[in-house]
NUVO-31743 format. One record per atom (N, C-alpha, C, CB): residue in three letters; x, y, z. Coordinates in steps of 0.02 Angstrom, whole numbers, plus 50000, padded with zeros to 5 digits. Glycine has a CB too. Example, Ala and Ser with C-alpha at 12.3 -4.5 7.8 and 13.67 -1.06 7.14 Angstrom:
# residues 2
ala506604971650390 ala506154977550390 ala506604983550390 ala505654977650452 ser506424988850354 ser506844994750357 ser506455000250394 ser507044997050286 
END
This chain:
# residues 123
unk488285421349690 unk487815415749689 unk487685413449760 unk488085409949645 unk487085413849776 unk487045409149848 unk486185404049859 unk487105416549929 unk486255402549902 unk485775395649886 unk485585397549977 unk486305385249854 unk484955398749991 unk484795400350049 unk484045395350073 unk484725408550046 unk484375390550123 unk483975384450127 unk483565388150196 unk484485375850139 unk483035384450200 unk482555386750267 unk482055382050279 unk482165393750258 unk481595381150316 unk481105374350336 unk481255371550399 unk481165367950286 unk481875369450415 unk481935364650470 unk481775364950526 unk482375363250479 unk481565363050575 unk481255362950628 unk481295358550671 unk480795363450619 unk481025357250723 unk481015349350772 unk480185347950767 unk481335350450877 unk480275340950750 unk479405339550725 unk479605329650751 unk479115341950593 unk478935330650781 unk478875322050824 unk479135317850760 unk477835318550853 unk479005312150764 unk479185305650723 unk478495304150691 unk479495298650774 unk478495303050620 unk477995302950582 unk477745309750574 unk477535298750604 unk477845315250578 unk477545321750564 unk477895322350492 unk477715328150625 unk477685329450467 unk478005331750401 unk478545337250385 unk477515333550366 unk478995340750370 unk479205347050352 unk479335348350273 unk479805348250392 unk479475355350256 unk479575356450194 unk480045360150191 unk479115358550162 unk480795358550148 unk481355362550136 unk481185368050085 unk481925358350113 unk481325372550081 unk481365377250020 unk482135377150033 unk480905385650022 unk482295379249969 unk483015382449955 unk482915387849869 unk483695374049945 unk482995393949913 unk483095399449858 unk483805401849824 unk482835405249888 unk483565401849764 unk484455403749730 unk484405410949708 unk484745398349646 unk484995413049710 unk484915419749702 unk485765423849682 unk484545422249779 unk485615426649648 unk486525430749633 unk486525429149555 unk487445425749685 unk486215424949517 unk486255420349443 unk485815416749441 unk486825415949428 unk485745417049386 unk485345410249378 unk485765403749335 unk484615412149333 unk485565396449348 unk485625392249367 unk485485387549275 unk485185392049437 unk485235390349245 unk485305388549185 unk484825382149197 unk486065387749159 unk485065376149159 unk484725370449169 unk485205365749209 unk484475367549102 unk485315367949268 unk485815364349302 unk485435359249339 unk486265368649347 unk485685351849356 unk485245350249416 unk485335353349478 unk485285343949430 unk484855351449515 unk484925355649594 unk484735346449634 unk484015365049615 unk484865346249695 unk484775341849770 unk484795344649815 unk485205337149791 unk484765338849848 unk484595340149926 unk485215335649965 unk483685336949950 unk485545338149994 unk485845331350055 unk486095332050106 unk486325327150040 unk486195328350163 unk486155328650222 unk486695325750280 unk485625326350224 unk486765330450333 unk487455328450371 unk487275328450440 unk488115333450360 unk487415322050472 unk487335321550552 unk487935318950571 unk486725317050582 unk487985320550633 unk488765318050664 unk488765312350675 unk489045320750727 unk489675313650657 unk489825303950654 unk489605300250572 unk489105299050727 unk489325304050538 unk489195302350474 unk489525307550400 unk488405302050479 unk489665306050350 unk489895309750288 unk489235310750261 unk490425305950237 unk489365318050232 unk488805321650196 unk488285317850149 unk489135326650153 unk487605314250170 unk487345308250131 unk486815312550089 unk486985301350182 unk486955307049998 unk486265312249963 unk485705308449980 unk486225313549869 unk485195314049959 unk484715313449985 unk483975313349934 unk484795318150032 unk484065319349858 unk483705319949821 unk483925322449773 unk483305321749838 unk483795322049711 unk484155328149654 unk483645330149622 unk484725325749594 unk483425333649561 unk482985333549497 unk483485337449442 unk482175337949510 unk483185334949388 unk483355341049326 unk482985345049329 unk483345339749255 unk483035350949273 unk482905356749261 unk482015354749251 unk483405360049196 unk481695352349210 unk481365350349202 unk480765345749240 unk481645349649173 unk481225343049284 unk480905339149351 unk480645330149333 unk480065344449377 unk480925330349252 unk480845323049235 unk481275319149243 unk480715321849182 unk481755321249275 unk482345316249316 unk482385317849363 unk483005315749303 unk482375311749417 unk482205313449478 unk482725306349530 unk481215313449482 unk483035307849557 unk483535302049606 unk483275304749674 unk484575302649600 unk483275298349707 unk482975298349797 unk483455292449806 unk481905296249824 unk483735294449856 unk484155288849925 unk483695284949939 unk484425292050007 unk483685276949946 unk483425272649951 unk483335273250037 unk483755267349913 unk483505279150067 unk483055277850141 unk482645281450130 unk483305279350213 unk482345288350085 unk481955292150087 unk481355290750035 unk482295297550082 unk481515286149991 unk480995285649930 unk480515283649952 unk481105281649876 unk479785285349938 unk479165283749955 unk478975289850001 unk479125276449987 unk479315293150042 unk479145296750099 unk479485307150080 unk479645291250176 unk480025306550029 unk480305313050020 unk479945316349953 unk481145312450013 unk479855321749955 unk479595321649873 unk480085328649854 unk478505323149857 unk480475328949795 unk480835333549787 unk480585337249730 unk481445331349784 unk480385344049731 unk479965347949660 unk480565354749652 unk478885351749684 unk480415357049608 unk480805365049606 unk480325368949561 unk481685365349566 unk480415375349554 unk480015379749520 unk480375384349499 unk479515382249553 unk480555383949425 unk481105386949409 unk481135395749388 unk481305382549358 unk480415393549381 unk480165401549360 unk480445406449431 unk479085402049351 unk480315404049508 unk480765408349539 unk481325407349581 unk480465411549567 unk481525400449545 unk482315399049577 unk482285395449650 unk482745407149591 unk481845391249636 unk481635387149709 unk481545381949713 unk481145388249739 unk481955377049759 unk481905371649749 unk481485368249804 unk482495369549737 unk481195363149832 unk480975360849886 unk481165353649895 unk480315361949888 unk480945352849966 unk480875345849978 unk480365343250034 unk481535343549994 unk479705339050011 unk479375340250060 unk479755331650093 unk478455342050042 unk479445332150148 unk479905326550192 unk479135324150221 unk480645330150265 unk478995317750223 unk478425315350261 unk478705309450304 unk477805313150212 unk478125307250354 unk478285298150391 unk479235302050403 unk478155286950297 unk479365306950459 unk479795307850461 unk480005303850529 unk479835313950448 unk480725301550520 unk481005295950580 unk481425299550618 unk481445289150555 unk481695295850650 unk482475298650705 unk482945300550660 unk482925292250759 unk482965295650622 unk483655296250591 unk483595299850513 unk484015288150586 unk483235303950530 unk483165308050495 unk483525314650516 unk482555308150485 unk483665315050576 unk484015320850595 unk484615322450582 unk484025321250648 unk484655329350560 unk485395331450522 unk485135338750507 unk485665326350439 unk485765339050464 unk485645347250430 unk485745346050374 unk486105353750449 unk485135349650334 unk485065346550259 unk485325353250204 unk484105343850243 unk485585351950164 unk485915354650106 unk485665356050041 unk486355351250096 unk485425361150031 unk485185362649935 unk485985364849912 unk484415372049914 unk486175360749867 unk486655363149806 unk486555360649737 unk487365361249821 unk486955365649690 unk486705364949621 unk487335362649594 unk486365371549585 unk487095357749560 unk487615351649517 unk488015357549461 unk487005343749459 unk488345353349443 unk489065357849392 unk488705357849294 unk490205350049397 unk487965350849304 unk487855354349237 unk487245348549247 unk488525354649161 unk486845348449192 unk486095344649187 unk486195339749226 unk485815341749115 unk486465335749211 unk486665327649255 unk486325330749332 unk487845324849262 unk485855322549362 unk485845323449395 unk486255318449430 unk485395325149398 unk486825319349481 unk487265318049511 unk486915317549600 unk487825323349487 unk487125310649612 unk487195309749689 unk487845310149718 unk486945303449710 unk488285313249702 unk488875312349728 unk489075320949736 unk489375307049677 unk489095322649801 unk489295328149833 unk489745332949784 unk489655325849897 unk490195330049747 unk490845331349714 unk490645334149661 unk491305325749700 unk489935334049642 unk489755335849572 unk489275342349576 unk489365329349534 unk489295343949653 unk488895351649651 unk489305355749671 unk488255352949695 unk489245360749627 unk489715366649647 unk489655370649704 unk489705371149603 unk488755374449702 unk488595377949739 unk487965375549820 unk488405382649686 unk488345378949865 unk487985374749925 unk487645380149955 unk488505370549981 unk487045377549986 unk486655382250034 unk487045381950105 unk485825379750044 unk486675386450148 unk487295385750229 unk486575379350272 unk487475398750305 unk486315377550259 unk486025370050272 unk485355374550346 unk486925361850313 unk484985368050356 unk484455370450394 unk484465363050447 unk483685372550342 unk484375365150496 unk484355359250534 unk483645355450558 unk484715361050589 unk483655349750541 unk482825344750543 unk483065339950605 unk482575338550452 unk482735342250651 unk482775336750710 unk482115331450713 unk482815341150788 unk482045328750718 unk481645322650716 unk481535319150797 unk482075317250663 unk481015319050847 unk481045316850902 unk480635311350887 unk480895321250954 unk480785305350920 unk480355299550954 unk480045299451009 unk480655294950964 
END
């Protein structure tokens, strides 16, 4: 099973990027999948989740209004588009898939992790 994240880039303040994260080795059943994110000096913060379905949907109250999180299950892909992007937005962001439907903000509840993509954010 592996989860292969890609997108990140260095993009000014207020610009946009888009995470993909592809799964691959199994499939994923109706598991939830997220997004979340680690900069130094800080613990691994979530960031987005969805269900299988995409009618449950959790956003971190710094990203709501500005992150939009979709997946497409038909080929095992999850995204995250990121808009009105800030400083502190910078980190390396994480696709992993939760341990079962629930969608879970808590790190502890996804099994499987991507190796993360790094989003720098300049002012």
């Amino acid at each position: 099973v592996q989860l292969q994240a890609c997108g990140g880039g260095l993009v000014q303040a207020g610009g946009s990027l888009t995470l993909s994260c592809a799964a691959s080795g199994a499939r994923f059943g109706r598991n939830a999948m997220g997004w979340f994110r680690h900069s130094p000096g800080r613990e691994r913060e979530f960031v987005a989740a969805a269900s299988w379905s995409g009618s449950n949907i959790k956003y971190a109250d710094s990203v709501k209004g500005r992150f939009t999180i979709s997946r497409d299950n038909a080929v095992n892909t999850l995204y995250l588009q990121m808009n009105s992007l800030k400083p502190e937005d910078t980190a390396i962001y994480y696709c992993a898939a939760a341990v079962d439907v629930v969608v879970y903000t808590s790190p502890v509840q996804y099994d499987y992790w991507g190796q993360g993509t790094l989003v720098t954010v300049s002012s």
